[in-house]
N, CA and C atoms as an extended XYZ file, in Angstrom:
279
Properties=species:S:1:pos:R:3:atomname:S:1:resname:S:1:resid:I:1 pbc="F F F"
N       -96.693      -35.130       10.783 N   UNK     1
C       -97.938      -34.964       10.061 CA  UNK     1
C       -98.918      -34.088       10.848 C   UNK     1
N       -99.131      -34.602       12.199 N   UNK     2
C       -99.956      -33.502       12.999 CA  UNK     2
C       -99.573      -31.758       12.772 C   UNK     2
N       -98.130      -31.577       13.041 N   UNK     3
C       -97.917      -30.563       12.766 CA  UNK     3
C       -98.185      -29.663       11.664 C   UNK     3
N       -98.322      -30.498       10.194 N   UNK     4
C       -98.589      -29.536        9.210 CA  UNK     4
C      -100.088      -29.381        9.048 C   UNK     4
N      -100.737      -30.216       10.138 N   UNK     5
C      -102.122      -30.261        9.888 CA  UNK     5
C      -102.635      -28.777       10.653 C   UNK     5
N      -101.958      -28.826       11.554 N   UNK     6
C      -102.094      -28.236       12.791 CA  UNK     6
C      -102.021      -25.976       12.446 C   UNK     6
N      -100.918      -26.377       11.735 N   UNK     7
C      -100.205      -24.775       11.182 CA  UNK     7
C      -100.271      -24.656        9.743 C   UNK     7
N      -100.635      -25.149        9.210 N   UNK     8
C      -101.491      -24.839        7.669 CA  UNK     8
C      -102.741      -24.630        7.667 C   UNK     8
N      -102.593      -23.184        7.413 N   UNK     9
C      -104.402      -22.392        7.122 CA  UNK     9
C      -104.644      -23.274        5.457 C   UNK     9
N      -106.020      -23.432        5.548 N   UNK    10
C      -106.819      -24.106        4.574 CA  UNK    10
C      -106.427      -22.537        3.670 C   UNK    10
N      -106.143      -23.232        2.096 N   UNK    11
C      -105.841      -22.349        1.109 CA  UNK    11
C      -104.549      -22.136        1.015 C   UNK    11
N      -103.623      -22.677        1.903 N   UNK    12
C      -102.359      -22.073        1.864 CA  UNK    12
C      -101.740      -23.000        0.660 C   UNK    12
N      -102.476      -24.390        0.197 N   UNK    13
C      -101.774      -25.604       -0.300 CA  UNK    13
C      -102.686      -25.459       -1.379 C   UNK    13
N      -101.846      -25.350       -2.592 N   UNK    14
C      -102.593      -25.560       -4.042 CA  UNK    14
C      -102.948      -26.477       -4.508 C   UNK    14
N      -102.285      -27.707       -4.482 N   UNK    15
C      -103.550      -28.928       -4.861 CA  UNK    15
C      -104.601      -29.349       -3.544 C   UNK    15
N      -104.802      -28.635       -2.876 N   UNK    16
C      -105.375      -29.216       -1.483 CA  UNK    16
C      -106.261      -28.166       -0.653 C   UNK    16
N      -106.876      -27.519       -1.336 N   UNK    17
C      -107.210      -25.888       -0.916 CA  UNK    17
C      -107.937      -26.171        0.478 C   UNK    17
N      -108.682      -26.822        1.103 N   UNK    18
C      -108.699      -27.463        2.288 CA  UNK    18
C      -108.225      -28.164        3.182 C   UNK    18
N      -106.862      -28.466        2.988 N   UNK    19
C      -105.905      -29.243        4.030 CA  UNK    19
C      -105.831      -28.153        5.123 C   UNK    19
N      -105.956      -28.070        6.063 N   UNK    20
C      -105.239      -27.631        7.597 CA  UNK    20
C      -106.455      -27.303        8.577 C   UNK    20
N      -106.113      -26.578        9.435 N   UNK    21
C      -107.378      -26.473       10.695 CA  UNK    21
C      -107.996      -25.083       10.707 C   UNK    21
N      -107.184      -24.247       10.018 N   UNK    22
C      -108.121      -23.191       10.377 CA  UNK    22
C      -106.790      -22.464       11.827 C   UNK    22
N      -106.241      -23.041       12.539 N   UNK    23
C      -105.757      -22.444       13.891 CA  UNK    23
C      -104.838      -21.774       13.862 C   UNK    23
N      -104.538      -20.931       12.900 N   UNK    24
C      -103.454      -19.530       13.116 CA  UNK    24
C      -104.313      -18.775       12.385 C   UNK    24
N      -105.759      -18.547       11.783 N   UNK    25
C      -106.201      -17.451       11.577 CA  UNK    25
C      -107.181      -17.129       13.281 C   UNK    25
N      -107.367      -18.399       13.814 N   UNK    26
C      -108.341      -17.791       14.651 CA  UNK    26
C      -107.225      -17.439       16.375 C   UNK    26
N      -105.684      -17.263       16.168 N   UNK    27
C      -105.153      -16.904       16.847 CA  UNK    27
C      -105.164      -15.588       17.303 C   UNK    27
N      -105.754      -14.239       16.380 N   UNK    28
C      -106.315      -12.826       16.422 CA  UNK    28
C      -107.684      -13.225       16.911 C   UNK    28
N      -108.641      -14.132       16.777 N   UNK    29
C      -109.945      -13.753       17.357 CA  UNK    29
C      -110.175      -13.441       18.065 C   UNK    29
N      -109.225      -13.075       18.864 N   UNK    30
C      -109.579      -12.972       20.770 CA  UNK    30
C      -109.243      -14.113       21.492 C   UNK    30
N      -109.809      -13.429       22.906 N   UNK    31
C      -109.562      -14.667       24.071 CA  UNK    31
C      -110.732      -14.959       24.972 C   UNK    31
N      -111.815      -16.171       24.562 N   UNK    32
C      -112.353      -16.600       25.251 CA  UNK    32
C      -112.376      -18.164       25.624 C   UNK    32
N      -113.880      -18.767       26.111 N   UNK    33
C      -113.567      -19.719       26.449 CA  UNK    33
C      -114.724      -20.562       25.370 C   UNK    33
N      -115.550      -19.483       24.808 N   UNK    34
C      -116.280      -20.636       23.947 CA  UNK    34
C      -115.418      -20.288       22.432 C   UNK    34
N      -114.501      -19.094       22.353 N   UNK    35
C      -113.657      -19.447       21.219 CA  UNK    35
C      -112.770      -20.239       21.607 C   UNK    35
N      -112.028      -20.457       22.303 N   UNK    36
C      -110.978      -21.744       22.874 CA  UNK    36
C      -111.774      -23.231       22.158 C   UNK    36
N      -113.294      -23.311       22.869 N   UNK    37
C      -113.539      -24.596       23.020 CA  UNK    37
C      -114.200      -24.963       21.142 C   UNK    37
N      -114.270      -23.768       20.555 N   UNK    38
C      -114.768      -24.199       18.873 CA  UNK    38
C      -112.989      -24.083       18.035 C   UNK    38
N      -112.139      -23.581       18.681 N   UNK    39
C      -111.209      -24.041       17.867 CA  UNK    39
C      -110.626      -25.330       18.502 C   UNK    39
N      -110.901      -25.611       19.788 N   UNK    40
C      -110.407      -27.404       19.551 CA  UNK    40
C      -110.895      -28.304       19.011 C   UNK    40
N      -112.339      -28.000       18.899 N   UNK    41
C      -113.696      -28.576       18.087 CA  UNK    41
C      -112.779      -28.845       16.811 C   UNK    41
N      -112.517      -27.796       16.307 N   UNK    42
C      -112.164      -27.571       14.964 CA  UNK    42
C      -111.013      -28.446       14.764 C   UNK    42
N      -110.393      -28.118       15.151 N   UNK    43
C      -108.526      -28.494       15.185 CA  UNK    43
C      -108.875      -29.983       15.269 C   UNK    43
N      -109.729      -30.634       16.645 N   UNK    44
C      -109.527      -31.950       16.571 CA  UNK    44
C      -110.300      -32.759       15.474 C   UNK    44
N      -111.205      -31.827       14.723 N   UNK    45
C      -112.080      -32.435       13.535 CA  UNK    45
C      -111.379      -32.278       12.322 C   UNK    45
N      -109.770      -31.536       12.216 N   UNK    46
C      -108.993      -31.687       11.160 CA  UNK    46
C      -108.461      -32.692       11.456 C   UNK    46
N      -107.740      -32.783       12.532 N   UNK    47
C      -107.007      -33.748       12.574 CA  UNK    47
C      -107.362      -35.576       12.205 C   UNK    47
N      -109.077      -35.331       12.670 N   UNK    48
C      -109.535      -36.498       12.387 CA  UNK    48
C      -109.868      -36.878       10.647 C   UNK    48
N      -110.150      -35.797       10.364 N   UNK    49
C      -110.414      -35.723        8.956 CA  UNK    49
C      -108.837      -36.494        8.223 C   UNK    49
N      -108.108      -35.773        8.342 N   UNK    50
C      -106.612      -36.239        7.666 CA  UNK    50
C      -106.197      -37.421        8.371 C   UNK    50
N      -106.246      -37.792        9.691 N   UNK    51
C      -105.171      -38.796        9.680 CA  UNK    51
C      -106.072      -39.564       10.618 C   UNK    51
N      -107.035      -39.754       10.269 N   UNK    52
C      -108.265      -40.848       10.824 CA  UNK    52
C      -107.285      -42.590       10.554 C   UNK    52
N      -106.891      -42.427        9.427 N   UNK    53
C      -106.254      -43.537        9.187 CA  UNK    53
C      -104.798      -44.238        9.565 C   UNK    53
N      -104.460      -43.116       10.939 N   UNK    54
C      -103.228      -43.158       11.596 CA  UNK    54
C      -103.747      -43.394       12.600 C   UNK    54
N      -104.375      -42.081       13.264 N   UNK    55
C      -104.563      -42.026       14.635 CA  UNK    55
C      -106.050      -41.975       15.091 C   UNK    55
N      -106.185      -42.467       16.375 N   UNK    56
C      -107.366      -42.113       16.891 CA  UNK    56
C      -107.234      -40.678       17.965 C   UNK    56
N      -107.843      -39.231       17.622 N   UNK    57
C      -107.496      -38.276       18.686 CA  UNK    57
C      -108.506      -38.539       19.538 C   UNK    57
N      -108.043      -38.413       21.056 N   UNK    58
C      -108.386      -38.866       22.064 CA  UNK    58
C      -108.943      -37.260       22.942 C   UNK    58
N      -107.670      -36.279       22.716 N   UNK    59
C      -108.047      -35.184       23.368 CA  UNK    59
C      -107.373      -33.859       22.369 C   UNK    59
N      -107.615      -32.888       22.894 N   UNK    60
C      -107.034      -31.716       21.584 CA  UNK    60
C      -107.306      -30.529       23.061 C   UNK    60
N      -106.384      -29.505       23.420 N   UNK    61
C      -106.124      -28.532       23.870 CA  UNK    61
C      -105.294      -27.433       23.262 C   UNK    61
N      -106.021      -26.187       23.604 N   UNK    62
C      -105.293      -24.917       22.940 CA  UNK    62
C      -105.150      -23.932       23.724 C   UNK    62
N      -103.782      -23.262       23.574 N   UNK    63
C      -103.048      -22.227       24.762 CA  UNK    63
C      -102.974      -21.583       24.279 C   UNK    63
N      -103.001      -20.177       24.171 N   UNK    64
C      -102.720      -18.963       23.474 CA  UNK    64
C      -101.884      -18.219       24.444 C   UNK    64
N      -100.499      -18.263       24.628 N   UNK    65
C       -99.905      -17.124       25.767 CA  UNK    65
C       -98.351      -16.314       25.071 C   UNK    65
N       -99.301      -15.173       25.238 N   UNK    66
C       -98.104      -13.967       24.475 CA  UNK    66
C       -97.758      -14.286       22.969 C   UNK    66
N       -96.608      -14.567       23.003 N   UNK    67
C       -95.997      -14.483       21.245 CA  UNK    67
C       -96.293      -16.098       21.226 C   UNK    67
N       -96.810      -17.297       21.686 N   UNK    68
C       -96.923      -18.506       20.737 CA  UNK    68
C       -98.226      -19.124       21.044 C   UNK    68
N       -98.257      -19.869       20.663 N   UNK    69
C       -99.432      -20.654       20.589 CA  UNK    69
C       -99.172      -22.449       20.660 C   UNK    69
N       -99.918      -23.089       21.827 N   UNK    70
C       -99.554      -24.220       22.243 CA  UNK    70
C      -101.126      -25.443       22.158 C   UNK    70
N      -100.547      -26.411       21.243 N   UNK    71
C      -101.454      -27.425       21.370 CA  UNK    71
C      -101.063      -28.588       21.665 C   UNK    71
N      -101.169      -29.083       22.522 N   UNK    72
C      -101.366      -30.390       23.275 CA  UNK    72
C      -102.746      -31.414       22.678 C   UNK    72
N      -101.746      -32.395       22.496 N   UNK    73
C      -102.949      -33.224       21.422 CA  UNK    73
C      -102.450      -34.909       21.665 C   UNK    73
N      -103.875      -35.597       22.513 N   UNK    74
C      -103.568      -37.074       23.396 CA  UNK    74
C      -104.024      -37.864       21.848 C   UNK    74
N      -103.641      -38.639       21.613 N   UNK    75
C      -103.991      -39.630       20.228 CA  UNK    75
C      -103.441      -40.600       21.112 C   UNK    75
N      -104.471      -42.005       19.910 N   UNK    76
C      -103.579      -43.401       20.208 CA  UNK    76
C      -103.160      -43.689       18.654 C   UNK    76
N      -102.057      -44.474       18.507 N   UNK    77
C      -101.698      -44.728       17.357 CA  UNK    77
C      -102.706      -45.748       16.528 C   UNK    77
N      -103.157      -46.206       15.895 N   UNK    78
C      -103.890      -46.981       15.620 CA  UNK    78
C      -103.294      -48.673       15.221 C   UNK    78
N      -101.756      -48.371       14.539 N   UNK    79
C      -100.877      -49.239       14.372 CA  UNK    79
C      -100.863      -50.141       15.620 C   UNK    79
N      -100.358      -49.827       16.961 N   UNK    80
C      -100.239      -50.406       17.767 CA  UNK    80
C      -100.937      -49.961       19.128 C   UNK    80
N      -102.229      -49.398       19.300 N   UNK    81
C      -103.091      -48.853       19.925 CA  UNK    81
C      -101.847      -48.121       21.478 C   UNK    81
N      -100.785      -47.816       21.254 N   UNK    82
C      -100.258      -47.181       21.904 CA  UNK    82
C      -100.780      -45.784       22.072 C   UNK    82
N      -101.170      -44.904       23.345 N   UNK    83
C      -101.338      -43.768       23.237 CA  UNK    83
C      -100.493      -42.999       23.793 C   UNK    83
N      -100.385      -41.524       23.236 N   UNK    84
C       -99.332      -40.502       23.208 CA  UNK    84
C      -100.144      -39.600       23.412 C   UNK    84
N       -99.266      -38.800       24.178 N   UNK    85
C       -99.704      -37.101       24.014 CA  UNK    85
C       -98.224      -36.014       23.622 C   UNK    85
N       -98.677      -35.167       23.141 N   UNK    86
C       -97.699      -34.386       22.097 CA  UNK    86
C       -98.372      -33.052       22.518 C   UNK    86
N       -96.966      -32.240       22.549 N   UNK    87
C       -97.471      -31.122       22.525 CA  UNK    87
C       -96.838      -29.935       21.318 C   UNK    87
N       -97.234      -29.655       20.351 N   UNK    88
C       -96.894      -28.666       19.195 CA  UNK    88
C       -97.144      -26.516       19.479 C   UNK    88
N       -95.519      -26.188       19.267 N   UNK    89
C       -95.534      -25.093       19.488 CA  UNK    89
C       -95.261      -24.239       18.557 C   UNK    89
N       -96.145      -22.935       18.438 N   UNK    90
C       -96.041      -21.975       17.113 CA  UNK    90
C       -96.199      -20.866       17.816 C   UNK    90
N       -94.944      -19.777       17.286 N   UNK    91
C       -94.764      -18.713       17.216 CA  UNK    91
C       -96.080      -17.922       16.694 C   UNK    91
N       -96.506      -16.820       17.430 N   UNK    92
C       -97.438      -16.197       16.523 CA  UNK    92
C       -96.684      -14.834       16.085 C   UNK    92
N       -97.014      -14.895       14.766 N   UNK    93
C       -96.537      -13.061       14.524 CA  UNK    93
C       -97.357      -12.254       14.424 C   UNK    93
């Protein structure tokens, strides 16, 4: 579930024209550090948005190096307050 949250640009989903984060259009924005820190903003405020009722996100990090793109994302489950960290990888083209 993180994952499709994660790599679905908002608009891509027809009954849902707002499902995803926004984080493969702002993979061209450049490379800084206050764009880094508004797309984790972002990313971790999708994630909370959609699966508030799964997980609690704890932390959200974003890598941009060469051809992919890497997010590392600490949640606790909410089911069994177990926490995880995950890390999700996308090719950029």
């Amino acid at each position: 579930m993180i994952t499709q949250i994660l790599f679905t640009t908002p608009g891509e989903r027809v009954n849902r024209p707002d499902f995803g984060s926004g984080l493969m259009q702002a993979v061209f924005a450049g490379n800084s550090d206050l764009l880094a820190g508004t797309i984790e903003t972002a990313t971790q405020a999708a994630l909370q948005r959609w699966l508030d009722h799964v997980i609690d996100v704890d932390a959200v990090r974003v890598e941009s190096q060469e051809a992919s793109l890497r997010v590392h994302v600490a949640y606790t489950l909410k089911m069994d307050g177990e926490p995880r960290s995950d890390t999700f990888e996308m090719p950029v083209p």
